[in-house]
N, C-alpha and C positions, 0 to 999 in steps of 0.2 A: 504494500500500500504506500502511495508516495506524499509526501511530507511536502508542502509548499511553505517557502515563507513571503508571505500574503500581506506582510507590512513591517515599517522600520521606524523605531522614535530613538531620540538620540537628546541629553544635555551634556555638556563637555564647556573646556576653557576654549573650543574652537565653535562654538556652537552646538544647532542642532543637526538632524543626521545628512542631511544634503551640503549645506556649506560646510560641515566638518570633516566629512568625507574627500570633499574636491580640496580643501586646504592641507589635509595631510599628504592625499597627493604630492599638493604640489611643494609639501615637506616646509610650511608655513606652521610658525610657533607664533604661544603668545603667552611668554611666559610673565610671573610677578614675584612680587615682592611676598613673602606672609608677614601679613599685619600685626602679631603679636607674639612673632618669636623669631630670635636673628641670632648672629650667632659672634662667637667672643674669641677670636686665636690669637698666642701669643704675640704681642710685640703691637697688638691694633691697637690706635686710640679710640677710635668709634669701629663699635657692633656691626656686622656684616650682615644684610639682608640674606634671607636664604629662598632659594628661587623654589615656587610653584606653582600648579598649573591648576588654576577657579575658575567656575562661572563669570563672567562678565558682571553680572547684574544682579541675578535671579537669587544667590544662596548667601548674599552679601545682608551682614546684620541677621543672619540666622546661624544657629549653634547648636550642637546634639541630634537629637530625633527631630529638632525643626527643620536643620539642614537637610537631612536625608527626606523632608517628606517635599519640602521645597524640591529637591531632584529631581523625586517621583512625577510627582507634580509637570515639573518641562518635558520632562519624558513623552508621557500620558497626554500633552497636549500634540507635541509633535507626530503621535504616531498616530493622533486621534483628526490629522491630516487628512489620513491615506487610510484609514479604518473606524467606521462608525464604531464608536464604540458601546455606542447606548443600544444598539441592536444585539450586542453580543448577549445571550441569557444564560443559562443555568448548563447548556452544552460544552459549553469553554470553562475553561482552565487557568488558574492565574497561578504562575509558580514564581518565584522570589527571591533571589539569591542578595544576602547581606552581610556583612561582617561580625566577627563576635565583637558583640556591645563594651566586653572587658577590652579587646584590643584598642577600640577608640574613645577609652575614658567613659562611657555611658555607665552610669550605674540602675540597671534593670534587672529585677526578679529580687530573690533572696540571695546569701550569702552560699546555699547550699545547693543553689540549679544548677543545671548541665549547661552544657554548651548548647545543646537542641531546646534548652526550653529557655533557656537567654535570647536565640535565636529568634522561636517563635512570641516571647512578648516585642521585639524590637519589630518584627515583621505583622504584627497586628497594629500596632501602633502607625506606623506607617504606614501601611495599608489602608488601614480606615482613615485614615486622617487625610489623607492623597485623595482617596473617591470623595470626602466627604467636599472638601474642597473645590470640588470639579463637578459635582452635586451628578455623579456617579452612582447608581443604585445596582450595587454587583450581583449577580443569584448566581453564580458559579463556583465553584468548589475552589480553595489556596491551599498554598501549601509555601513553607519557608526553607531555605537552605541557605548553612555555611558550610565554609572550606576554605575562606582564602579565593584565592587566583581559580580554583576549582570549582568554587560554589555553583556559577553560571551553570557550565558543564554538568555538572549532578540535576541541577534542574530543567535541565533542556535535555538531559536523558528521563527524567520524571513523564516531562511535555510529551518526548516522542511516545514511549513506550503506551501512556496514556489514549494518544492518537491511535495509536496501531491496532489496541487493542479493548478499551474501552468505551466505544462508542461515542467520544466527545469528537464536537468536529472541528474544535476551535480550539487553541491556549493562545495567552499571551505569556511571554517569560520575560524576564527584567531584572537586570543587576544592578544595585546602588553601592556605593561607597566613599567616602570622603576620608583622604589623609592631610588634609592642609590645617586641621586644625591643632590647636596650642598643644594639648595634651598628646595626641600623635607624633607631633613634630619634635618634641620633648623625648617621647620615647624612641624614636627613631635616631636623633641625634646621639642618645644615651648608648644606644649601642650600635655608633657608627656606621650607619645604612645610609645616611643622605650624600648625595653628590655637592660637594663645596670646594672654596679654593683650594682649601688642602689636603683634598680627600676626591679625588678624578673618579674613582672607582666607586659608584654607588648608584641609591635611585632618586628620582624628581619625585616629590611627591603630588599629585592630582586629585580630582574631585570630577566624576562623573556617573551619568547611569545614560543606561538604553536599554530597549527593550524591540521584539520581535514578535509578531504576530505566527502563529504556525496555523496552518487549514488545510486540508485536506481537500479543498476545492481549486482547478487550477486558476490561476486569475493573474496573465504578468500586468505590470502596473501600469503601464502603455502601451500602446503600440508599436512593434519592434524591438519590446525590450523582453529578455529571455527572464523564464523561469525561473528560479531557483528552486533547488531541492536539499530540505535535510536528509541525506544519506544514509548516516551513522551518528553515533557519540557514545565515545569507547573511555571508559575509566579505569585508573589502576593503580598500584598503591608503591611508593617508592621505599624501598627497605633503608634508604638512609639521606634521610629528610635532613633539613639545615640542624647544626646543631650536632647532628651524629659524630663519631669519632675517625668516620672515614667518607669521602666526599661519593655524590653520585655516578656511578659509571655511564646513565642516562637510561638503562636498558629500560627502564619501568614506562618511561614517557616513549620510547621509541616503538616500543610494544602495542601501546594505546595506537600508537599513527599507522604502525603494521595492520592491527584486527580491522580499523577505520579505513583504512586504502582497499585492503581486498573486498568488501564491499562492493567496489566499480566496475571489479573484474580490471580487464584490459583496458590501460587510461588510455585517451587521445594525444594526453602531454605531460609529464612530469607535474605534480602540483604544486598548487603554489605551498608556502607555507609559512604560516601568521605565528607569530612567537608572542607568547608574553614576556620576553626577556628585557630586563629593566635596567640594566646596567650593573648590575651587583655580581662581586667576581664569582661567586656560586653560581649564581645563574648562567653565566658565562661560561660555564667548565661544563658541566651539564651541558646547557646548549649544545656543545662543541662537539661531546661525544656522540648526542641523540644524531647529531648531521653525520658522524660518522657512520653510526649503524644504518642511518635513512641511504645512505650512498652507498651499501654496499648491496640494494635492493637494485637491479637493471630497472624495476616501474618508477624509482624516483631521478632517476638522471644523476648523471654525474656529479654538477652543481647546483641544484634547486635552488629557483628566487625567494626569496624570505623579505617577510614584511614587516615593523616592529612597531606598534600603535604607541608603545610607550615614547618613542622617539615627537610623537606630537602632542597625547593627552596626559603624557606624566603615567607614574603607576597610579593604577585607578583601583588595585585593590580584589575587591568581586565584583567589580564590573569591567573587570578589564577580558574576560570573556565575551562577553555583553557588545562592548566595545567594539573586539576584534571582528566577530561576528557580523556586523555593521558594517564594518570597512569590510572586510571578505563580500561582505554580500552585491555595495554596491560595486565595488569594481565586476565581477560577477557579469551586473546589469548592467551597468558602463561601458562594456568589453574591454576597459585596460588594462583587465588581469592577465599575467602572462600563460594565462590555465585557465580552462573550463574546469575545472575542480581546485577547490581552499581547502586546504585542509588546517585547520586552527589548533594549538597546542597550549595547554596550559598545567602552569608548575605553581602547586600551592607551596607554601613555607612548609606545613608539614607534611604527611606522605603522598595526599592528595595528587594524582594527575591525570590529565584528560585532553580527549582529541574528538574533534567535531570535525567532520564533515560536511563540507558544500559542494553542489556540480549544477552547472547551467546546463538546461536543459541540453541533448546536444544537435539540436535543430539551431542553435546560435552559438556555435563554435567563439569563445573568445580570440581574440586579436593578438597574434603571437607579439607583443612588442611589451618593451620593460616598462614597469609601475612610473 
């Protein structure tokens, strides 16, 4: 049964999903300042800004679960563009991917919750408060997911398997996350993750969400513009996640992009392949290997082109699936992808990792030419 995705919302420090998509292209930034935390190296007289990548407008003067619902919110409206959304009823799906509340200083639930039910109060909260706002009256079943950089991915496997199999004809899925603020950026700096003058090696910290429609019905979005299809979305668990006492060899993430390629059978082109890679020297070692094993496949090509979202929206967290997905999609529709098939990778901090699948239909062969 095939997977279409039937619509795209997007907020970002680039926008929403059409101009954010054509600015990464054309590898246009718009980076800043964070307004309430800089940073102090030996021998400075004055505090050094530390760069990251916010909303323009929209999340400015909001803080906590107000920011993330402020996200929701640009999201939900841009997608609500290209997808009625007041029509959607009780057959669709809203699934959710968010970060743990403990990661970004939120204090939600008791002393004594899990991680899944930290989860799902941050994810009702949000949630209601998004539709309530947009005076949204939802009758379809949610559902909440964390993981990090993985979450997406767990929840667009939720989405498909749902589609495939019980009788919904519709989901939307949607990743929020914001690292730009104080207490993030605090902890982030505490243990050495951000990119600064004297530190090359790290991540930008970002604030975005997007979300996608999936349906079952085919519908491209104009005329002449190809289909997309969810293919696969392949999870799997890395035996030595950040922190371990020995770094990854990659096999776990490259395994994910293995079970998700043969899926297509016989490609038409090598695919493309969308990284959440951030800048961080782990991520970067890992990376290196996964390309290793991905090239010793004849279906991926010698050299596969790779695409890195972080390089325009900053790390975005759990929505940096969300994100990439977005950018895969519309090149996809665009035809500037250098592949009728994306295949999108994603590496949470802990063992979390996952691989998603895209392919135009292939009545519109994309445009062999570079990103």
């Amino acid at each position: 049964m095939k997977v279409f995705v039937s619509g795209l919302g997007m907020a970002s420090c680039l926008g929403p999903v059409v101009p954010a998509c054509a600015a990464f292209r054309a590898n246009l930034q718009r980076p800043s300042p964070a307004l309430e935390t800089d940073l102090s190296l030996p021998g400075d007289e004055v505090p050094q800004p530390i760069t990251v990548r916010t909303l323009p407008v929209a999340t400015f003067g909001f803080t906590g679960v107000g920011r993330l619902v402020a996200l929701a919110c640009e999201v939900l409206k841009d997608l609500w563009t290209r997808a009625d959304l007041e029509t959607l009823g009780a057959e669709t799906g809203f699934y959710l991917a968010l970060p743990d509340p403990l990661e970004r200083g939120l204090d939600l639930g008791g002393p004594d919750d899990t991680v899944a039910q930290r989860i799902e109060s941050l994810g009702t909260r949000v949630l209601e408060a998004s539709l309530r706002n947009l005076g949204l009256d939802w009758t379809g079943p949610y559902r909440f997911f964390g993981g990090g950089h993985a979450a997406f991915a767990q929840a667009l496997h939720e989405a498909h398997a749902q589609l495939q199999h019980s009788g919904f004809r519709s989901c939307v899925v949607m990743g929020l996350d914001c690292l730009v603020e104080e207490s993030t950026l605090e902890a982030l700096l505490e243990e050495h993750r951000l990119k600064t003058p004297d530190q090359p090696v790290g991540l930008t910290p970002g604030e975005a969400g997007a979300a996608l429609l999936l349906s079952l019905n085919e519908a491209a979005p104009s005329p002449g513009v190809p289909n997309v299809l969810l293919r696969a979305v392949r999870l799997g668990r890395e035996p030595h996640p950040r922190g371990s006492d020995r770094p990854s060899d990659g096999r776990a993430l490259a395994g994910c992009a293995r079970d998700a390629f043969a899926t297509v059978g016989q490609a038409w082109s090598p695919p493309l392949l969308v990284s959440d890679h951030n800048g961080e020297e782990a991520r970067a070692r890992e990376w290196g290997m996964v390309l290793l094993h991905l090239r010793a496949q004849d279906s991926m090509g010698a050299g596969p082109h790779a695409w890195y979202p972080a390089l325009g929206f900053g790390d975005v967290g759990a929505a940096s699936g969300a994100v990439a997905v977005c950018v895969a999609t519309r090149g996809l529709q665009r035809r500037y992808a250098p592949s009728s098939t994306c295949l999108i990778l994603s590496s949470a901090d802990d063992s979390g990792r996952a691989a998603m699948l895209l392919e135009a239909e292939p009545s519109f062969p994309s445009k062999d030419a570079s990103p």
